[in-house]
Kinemage of the C-alpha trace (Angstrom):
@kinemage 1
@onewidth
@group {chain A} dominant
@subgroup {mainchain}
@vectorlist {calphas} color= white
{ca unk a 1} P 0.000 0.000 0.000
{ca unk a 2} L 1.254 3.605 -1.304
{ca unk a 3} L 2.682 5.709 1.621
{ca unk a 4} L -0.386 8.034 1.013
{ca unk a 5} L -2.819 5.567 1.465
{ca unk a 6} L -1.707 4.525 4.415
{ca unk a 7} L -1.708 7.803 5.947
{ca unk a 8} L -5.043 8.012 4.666
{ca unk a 9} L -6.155 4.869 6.755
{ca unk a 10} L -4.196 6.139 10.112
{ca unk a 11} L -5.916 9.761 9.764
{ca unk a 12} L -9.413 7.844 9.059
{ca unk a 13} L -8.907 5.303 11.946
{ca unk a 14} L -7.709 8.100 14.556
{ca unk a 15} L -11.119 9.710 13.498
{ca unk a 16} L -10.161 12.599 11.568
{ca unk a 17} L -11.872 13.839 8.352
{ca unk a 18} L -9.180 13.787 5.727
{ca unk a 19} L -9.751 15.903 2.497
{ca unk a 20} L -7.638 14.763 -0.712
{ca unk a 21} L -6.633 17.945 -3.033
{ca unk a 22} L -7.253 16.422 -6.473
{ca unk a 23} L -5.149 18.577 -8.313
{ca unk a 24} L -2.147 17.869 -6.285
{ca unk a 25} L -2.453 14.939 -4.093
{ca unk a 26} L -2.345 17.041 -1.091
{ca unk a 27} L -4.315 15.641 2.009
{ca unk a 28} L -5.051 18.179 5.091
{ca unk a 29} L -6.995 17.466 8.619
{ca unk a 30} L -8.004 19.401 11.445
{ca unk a 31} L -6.786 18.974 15.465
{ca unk a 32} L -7.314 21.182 17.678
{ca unk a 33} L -8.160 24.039 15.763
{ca unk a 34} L -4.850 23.674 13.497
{ca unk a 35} L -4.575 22.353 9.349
{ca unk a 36} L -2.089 19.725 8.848
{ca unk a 37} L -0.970 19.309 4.974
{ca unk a 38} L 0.839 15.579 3.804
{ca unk a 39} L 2.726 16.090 0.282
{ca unk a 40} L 3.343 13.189 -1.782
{ca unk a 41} L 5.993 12.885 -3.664
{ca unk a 42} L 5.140 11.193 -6.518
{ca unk a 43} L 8.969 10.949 -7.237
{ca unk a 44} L 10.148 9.278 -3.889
{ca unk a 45} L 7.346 6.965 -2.580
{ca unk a 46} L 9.391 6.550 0.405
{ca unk a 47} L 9.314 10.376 1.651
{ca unk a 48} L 6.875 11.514 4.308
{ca unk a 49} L 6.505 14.797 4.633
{ca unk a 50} L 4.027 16.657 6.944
{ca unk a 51} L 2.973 20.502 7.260
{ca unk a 52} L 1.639 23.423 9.815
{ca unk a 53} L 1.530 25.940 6.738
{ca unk a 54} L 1.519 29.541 7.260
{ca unk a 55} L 1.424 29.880 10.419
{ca unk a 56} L 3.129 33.576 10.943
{ca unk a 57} L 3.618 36.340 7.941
{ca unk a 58} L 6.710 37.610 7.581
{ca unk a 59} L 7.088 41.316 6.407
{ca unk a 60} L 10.052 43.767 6.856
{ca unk a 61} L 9.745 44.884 10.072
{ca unk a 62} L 9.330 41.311 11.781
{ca unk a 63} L 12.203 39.380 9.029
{ca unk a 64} L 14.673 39.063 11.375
{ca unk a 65} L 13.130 38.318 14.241
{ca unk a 66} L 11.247 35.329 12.695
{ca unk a 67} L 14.624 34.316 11.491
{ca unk a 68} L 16.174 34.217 14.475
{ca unk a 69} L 13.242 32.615 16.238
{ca unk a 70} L 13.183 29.945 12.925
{ca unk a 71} L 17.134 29.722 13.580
{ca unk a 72} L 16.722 28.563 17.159
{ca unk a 73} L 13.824 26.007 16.731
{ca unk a 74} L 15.753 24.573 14.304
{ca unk a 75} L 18.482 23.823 16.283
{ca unk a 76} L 16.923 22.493 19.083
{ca unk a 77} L 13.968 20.309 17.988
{ca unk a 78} L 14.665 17.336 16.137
{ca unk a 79} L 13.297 16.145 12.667
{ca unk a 80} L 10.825 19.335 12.581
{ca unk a 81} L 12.383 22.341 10.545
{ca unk a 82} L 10.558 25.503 10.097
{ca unk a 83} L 11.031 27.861 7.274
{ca unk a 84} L 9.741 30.552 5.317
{ca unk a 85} L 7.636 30.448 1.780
{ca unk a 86} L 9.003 33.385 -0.627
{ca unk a 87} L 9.679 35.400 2.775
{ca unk a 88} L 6.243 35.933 3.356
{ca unk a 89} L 5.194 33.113 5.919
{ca unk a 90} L 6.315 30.509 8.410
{ca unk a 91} L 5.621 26.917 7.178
{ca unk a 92} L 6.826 23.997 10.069
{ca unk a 93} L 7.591 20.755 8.328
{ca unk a 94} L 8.503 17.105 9.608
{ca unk a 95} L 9.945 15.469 6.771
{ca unk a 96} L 11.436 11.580 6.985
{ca unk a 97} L 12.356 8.562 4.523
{ca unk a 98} L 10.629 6.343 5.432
{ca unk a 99} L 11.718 2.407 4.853
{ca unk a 100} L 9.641 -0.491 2.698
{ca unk a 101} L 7.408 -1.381 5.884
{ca unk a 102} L 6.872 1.841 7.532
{ca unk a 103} L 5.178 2.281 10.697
{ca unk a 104} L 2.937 4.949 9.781
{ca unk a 105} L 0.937 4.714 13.415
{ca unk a 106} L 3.911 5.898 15.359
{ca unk a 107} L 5.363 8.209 12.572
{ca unk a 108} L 1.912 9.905 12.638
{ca unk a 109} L 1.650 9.806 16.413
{ca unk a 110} L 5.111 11.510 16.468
{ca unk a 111} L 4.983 13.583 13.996
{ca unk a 112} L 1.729 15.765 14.604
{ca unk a 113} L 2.135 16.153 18.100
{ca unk a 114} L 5.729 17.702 17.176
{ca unk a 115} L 4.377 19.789 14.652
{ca unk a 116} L 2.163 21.498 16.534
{ca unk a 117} L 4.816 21.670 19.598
{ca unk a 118} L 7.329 23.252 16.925
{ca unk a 119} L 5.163 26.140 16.164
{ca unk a 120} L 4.652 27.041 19.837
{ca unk a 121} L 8.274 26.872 20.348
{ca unk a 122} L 8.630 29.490 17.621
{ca unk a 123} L 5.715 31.437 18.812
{ca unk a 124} L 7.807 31.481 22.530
{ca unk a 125} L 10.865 32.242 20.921
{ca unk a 126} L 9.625 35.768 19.150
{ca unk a 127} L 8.270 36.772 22.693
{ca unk a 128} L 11.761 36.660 23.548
C-alpha cells in the first residue's frame, strides 16, 4: 500500500476527516483548531513529509526576528524544521524517509504532536 494511502487509513482510523486535493495529491486534517498538509511525492514513494503551513507572515519589520526565532527552533527540535515560503510566511515541516514497511501509526503519532509543539516553540521564541 502507497505511503499516502496509508496515511489516509491512520488519519481515518484516529477519526479525523481527511480531504484529498485532487489537483495535487495534497491531504489536510483538522486537530485542535490547526490544518495539517501531507505532500506526496510522486517521485520518492518513500518520503513523508508533513505541514503546519503559514502559520506567521513575515514582512520587513518582523524578518529578522522570525529568522532568528526559525534559527533557534531549528536547532533544538529534532526532525521538525521551520522555514519561510518566498519570505512571506512561516511553514513547520517534519519530513522523513521512510523504509519499505513503515510504521505509519507511530510516525503519525510523532509527527503531529511535534508539529504542533514546533510552532509554539517558535511562537515562545519571538516573545523573547
Amino acid at each position: 500500500m502507497a505511503l499516502k494511502d496509508q496515511f489516509w487509513a491512520y488519519l481515518e482510523n484516529e477519526g479525523y476527516r481527511p480531504q484529498l486535493d485532487e489537483s495535487d495529491g495534497e491531504i489536510t486534517f483538522k486537530r485542535e483548531g490547526l490544518t495539517y498538509s501531507f505532500y506526496p511525492d510522486e517521485n520518492d514513494e518513500n518520503f513523508f513529509a508533513l505541514r503546519l503551513p503559514a502559520i506567521y507572515d513575515v514582512n520587513e519589520e518582523n524578518k529578522v526576528a522570525v529568522l532568528q526565532a526559525i534559527d533557534k527552533v531549528n536547532k533544538d527540535l529534532k526532525v521538525v524544521k521551520l522555514y519561510t515560503l518566498a519570505d512571506k510566511t512561516v511553514f513547520v515541516a517534519f519530513e522523513i524517509f521512510m523504509d519499505q514497511s513503515p510504521e505509519i501509526d507511530s510516525i503519525a503519532n510523532r509527527a503531529i504532536p511535534l508539529l504542533a509543539h514546533a510552532r509554539l516553540a517558535f511562537y515562545r521564541e519571538l516573545e523573547d
